[in-house]
VEXDREN-2710 file (C-alpha; in Angstrom, 1 decimal):
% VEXDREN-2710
k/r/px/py/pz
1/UNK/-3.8/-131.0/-81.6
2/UNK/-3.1/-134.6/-81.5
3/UNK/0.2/-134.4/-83.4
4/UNK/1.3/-131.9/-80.1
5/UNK/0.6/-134.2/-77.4
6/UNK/2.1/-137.0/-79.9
7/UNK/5.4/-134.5/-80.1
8/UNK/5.1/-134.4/-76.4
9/UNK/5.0/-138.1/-75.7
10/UNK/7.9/-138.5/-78.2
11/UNK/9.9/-136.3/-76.4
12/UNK/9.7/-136.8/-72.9
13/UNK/10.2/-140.6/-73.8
14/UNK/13.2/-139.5/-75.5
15/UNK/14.3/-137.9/-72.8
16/UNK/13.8/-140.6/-70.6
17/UNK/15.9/-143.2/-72.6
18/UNK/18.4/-140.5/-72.9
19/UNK/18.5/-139.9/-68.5
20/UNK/18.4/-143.6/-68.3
21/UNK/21.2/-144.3/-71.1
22/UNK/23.5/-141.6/-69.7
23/UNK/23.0/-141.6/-66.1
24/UNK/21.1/-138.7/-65.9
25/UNK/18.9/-139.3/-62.6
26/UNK/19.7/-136.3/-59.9
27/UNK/17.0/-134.1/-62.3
28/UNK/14.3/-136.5/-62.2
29/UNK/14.7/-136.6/-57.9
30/UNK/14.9/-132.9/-57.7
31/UNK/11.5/-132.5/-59.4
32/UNK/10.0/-134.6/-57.4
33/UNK/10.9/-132.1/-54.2
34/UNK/9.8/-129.4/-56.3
35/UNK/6.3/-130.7/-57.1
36/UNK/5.3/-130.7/-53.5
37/UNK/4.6/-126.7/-52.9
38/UNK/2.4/-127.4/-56.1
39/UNK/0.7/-130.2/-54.7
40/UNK/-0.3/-128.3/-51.9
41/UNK/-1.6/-125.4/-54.2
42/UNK/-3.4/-127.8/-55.7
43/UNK/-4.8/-129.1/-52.6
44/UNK/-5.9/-125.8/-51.5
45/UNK/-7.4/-124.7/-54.2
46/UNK/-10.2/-128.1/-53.4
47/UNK/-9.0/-130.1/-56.2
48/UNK/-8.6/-134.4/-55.1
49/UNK/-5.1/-136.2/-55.5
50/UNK/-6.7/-137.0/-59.1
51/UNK/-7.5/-134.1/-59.9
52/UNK/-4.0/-132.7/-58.6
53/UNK/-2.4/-135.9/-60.3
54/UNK/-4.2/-134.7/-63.9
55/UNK/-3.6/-131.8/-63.8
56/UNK/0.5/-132.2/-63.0
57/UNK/0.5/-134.7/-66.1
58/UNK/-1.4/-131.6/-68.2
59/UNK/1.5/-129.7/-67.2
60/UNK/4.0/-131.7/-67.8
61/UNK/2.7/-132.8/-71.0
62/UNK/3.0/-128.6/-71.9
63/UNK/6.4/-128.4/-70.3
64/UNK/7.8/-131.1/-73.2
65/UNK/6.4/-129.8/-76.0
66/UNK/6.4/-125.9/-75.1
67/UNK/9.3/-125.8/-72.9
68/UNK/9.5/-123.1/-69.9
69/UNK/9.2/-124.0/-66.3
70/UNK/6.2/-124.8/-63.9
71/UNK/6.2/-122.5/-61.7
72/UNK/3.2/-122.8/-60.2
73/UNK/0.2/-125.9/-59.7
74/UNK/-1.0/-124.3/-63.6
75/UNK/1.1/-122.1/-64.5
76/UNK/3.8/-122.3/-66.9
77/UNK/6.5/-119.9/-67.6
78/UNK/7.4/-120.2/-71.6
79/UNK/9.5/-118.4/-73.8
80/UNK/8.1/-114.8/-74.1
81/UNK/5.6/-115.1/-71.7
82/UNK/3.5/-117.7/-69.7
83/UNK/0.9/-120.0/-70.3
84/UNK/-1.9/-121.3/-67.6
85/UNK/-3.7/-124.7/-67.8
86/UNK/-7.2/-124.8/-66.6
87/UNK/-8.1/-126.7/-63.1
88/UNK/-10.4/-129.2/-62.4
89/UNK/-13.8/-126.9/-62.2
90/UNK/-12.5/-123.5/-63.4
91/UNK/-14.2/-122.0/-66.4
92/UNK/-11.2/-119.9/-66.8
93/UNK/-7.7/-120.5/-66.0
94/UNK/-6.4/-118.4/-62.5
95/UNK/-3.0/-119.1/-61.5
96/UNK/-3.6/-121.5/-58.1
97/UNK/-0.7/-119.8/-56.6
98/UNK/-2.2/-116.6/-56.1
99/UNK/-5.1/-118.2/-54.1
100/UNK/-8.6/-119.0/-55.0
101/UNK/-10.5/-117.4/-58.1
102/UNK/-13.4/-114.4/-57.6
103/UNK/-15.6/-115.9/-59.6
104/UNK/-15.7/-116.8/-63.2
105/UNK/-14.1/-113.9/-64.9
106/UNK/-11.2/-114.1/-67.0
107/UNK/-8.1/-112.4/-65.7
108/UNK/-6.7/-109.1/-66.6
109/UNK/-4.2/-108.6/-69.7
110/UNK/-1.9/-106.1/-68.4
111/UNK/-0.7/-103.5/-70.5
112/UNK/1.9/-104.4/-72.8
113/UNK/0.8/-108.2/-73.2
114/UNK/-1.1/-110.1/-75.9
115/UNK/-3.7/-112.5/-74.1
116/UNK/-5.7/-114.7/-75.2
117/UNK/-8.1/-117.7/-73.8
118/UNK/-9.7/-120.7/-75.3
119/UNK/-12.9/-122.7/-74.7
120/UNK/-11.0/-125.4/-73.4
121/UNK/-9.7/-123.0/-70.5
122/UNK/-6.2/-123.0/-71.7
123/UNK/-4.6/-119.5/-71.4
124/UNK/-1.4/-117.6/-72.9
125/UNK/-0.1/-114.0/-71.8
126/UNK/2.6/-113.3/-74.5
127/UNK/5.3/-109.9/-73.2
128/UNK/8.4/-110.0/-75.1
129/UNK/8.5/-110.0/-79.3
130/UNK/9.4/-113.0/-81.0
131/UNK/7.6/-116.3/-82.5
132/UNK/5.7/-118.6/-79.9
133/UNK/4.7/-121.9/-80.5
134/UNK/0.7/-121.3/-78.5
135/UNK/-0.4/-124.2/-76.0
136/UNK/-3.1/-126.6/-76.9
137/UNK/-5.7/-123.8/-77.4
138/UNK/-9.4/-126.0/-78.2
139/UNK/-12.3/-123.9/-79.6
140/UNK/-13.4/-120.5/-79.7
141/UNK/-12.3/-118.0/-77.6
142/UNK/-11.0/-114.3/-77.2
143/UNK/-7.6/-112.6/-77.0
144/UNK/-6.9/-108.7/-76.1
145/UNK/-3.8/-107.1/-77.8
146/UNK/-3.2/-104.6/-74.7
147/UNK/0.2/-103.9/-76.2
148/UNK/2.0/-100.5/-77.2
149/UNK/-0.5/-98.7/-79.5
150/UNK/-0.3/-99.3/-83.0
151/UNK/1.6/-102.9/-82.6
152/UNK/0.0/-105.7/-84.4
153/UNK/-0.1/-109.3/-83.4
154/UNK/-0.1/-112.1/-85.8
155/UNK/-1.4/-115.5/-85.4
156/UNK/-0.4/-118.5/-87.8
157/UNK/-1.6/-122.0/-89.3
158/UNK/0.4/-125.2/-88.5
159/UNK/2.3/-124.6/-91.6
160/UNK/3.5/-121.2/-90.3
161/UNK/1.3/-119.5/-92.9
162/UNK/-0.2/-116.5/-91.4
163/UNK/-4.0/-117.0/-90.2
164/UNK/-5.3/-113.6/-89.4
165/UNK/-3.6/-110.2/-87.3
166/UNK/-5.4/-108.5/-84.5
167/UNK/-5.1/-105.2/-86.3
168/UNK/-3.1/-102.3/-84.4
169/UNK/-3.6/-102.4/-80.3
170/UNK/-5.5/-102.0/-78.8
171/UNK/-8.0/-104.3/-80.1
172/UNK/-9.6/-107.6/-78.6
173/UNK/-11.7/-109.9/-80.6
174/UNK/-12.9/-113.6/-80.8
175/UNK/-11.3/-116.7/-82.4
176/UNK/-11.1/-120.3/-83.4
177/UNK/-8.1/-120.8/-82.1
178/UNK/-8.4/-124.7/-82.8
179/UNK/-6.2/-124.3/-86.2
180/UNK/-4.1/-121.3/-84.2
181/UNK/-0.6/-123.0/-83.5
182/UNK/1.8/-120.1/-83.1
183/UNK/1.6/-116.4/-82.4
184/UNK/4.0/-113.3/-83.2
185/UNK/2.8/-110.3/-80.4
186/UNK/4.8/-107.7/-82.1
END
């Protein structure tokens, strides 16, 4: 997991000496108009301006090495689906955006998504077929293939050698999904 945020470091530093070699600077003000509605999810969801502040660096940190777009105070659009990064005192990642959390539970996988949810509170939610990259997923944890019946998801070691399949959906299970890197729903 290291080696990610290490990628993700590299990168947004690259891209930083790349903005300020090339004149790239209108980006880096219009995020900083955006981040306010998040702010003030963040804000009413009880979290502190450190808390808020971590959290946006968590985010940001997924954004450069996953891609996608924030589009909410923890949640992250990605390719093929969306990711959500746990908040400061939720056992399980909700998206702040659609208000305060009932409870502890974990959210729903709606049919035709692969889900899954890792000790460290860090969530995907996988739609379209194709080959993700997962987010920093620490620990044990479940997933639920609600897909079409019959499809199998895959799930795959850093070296891209397959790991172990969820057998055809629906199925749901438990993992270690520290050595999990990527994930192929269909």
């Amino acid at each position: 997991m290291a080696v990610r945020r290490m990628s993700a470091m590299l990168l947004a530093a690259g891209t930083f000496a790349a903005a300020s070699v090339f004149g790239f600077t209108g980006a880096a003000s219009a995020d900083t108009g955006a981040a306010t509605p998040f702010a003030a999810q963040a804000r009413q969801a009880g979290l502190t301006g450190t808390q808020s502040a971590q959290l946006q660096a968590q985010v940001d940190d997924y954004v450069a090495d996953l891609g996608g777009k924030q589009v909410s105070a923890n949640k992250i659009l990605v390719p093929g689906g969306s990711m959500l990064v746990r908040a400061p005192g939720q056992k399980y990642a909700h998206d702040l955006a659609a208000g305060p959390a009932k409870g502890d539970i974990k959210p729903a996988c709606n049919y035709g998504h692969l889900c899954g949810w890792a000790d460290n509170g860090n969530s995907f939610d996988y739609y379209y077929c194709g080959y993700y990259q997962l987010p920093n997923l620490v620990g044990n944890g479940t997933w639920v293939n609600n897909q079409t019946s019959g499809t199998v998801a895959r799930f795959y070691n850093q070296d891209g050698s397959e790991r172990w399949n969820t057998g055809p959906a629906y199925g749901s299970g438990t993992a270690n999904w520290t050595p999990v890197w990527y994930a192929r729903p269909c």
